[in-house]
C-alpha positions in Angstrom: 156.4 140.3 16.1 154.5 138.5 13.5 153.0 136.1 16.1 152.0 138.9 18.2 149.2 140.3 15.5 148.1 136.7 14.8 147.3 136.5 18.6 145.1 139.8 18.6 143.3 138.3 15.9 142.1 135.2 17.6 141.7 137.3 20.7 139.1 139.2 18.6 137.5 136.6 16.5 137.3 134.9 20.6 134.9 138.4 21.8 133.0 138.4 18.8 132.2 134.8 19.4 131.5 135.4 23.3 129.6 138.7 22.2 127.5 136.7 19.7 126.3 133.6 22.1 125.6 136.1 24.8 123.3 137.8 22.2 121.5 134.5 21.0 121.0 133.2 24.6 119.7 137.0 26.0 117.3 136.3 23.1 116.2 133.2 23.5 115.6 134.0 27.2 113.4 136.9 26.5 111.2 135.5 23.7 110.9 132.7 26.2 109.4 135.5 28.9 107.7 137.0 26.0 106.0 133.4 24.8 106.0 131.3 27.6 107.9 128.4 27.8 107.3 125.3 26.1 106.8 123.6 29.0 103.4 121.4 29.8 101.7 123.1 33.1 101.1 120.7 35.6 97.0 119.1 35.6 95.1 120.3 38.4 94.6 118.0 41.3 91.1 116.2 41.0 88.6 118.1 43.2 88.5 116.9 46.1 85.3 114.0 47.1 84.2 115.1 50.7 82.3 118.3 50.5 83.0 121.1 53.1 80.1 122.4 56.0 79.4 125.8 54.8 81.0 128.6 57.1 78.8 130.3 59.1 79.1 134.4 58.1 81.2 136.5 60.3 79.8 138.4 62.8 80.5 141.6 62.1 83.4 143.1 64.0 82.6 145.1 67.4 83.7 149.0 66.4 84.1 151.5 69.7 82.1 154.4 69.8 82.4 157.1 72.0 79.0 157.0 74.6 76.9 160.2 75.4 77.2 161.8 78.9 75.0 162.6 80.6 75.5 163.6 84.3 79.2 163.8 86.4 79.3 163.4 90.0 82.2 163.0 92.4 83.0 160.8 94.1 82.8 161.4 98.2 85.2 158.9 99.3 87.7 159.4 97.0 88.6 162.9 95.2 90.5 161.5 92.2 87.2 159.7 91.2 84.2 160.3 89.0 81.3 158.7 88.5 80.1 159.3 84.3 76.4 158.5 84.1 76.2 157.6 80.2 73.5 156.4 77.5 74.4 152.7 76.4 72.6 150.5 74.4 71.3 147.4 76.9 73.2 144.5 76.3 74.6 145.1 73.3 77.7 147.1 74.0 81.2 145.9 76.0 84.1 147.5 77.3 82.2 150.5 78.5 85.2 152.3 80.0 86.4 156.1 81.1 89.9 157.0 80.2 91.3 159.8 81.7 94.3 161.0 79.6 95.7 164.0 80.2 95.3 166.1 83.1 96.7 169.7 83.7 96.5 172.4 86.5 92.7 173.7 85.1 91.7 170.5 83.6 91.2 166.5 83.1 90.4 165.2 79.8 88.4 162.2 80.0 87.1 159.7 77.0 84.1 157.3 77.8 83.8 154.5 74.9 82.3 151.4 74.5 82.5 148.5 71.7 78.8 148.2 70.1 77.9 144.9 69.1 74.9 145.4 67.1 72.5 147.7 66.5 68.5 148.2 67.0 69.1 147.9 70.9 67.3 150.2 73.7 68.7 153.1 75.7 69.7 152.8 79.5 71.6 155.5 81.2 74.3 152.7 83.1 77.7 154.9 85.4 81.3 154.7 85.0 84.2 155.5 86.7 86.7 157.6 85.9 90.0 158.3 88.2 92.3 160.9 87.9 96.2 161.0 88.5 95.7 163.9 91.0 92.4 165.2 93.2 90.0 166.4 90.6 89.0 169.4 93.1 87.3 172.1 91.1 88.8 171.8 87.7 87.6 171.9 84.5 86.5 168.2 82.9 86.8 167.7 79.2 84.6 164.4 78.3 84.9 163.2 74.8 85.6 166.7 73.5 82.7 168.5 75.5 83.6 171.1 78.3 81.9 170.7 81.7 82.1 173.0 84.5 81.4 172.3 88.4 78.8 173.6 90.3 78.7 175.1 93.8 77.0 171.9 94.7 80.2 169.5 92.8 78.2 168.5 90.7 79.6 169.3 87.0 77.3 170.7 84.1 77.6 171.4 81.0 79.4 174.2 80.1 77.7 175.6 77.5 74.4 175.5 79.4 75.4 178.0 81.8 76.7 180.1 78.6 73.1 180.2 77.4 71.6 180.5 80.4 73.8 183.8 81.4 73.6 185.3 78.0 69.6 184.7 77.2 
């Protein structure tokens, strides 16, 4: 039994040890974290000789805007289609487009943008055309949140127009 107690001992005296250089190398890594490490950083590469053509600024990025309607008309050959008469700057818009999404029983939602390029350009009134899933008939339009209502002629107005003009 005597052996078996001098083997616990160099079994301890063996974790202690372990313990103790795990210690000194945790140590050594984190003052090295702490201070850097002793280590020369590499020199810079030498600028380089041929000198660069200056870039050109961007242009600045085409942003889509919704457009301003002004007057809806049907179309008479085909009764899924409007024709959007809008105010776009000339020449410096793209992608003017009418986007008809979502349609119900009373009603067509439609959105007219376009992608401005710049600004400072003059008005024109320029059409669009819009087409609907099903024949637009006498629904309801909603164009770029605004509520227009046709007319006994088919022509649509706005509705809030024919609210003042009933009410004054």
């Amino acid at each position: 039994m005597k052996s078996s107690g001098s083997v616990w001992f160099v079994y301890g005296v063996a974790v202690v040890v372990t313990f103790l250089i795990g210690l000194l190398a945790f140590s050594v890594f984190v003052l090295a974290k702490v201070f850097g490490s002793s280590e020369p950083d590499p020199a810079p590469a030498p600028p380089a000789v041929t000198q660069a053509a200056p870039t050109p600024a961007p242009a600045p990025a085409p942003r889509t805007t919704v457009a301003k309607v002004f007057e809806i008309r049907p179309v008479v050959a085909d009764d899924r289609q409007l024709v959007l008469v809008v105010a776009t700057p000339a020449g410096c818009t793209r992608f003017l487009r009418a986007t008809t999404y979502a349609e119900g029983p009373g009603a067509v939602a439609i959105r007219v943008t376009q992608q401005a390029d710049r600004a400072g350009c003059t008005w024109q009134r320029k059409p669009v055309l819009a087409t609907a899933a099903r024949a637009v008939g006498g629904r309801t339009l909603i164009v770029n949140g605004t509520v227009w209502t046709p007319t006994a002629g088919g022509v649509y107005r706005l509705a809030l127009a024919d609210a003042t003009r009933t009410s004054g």
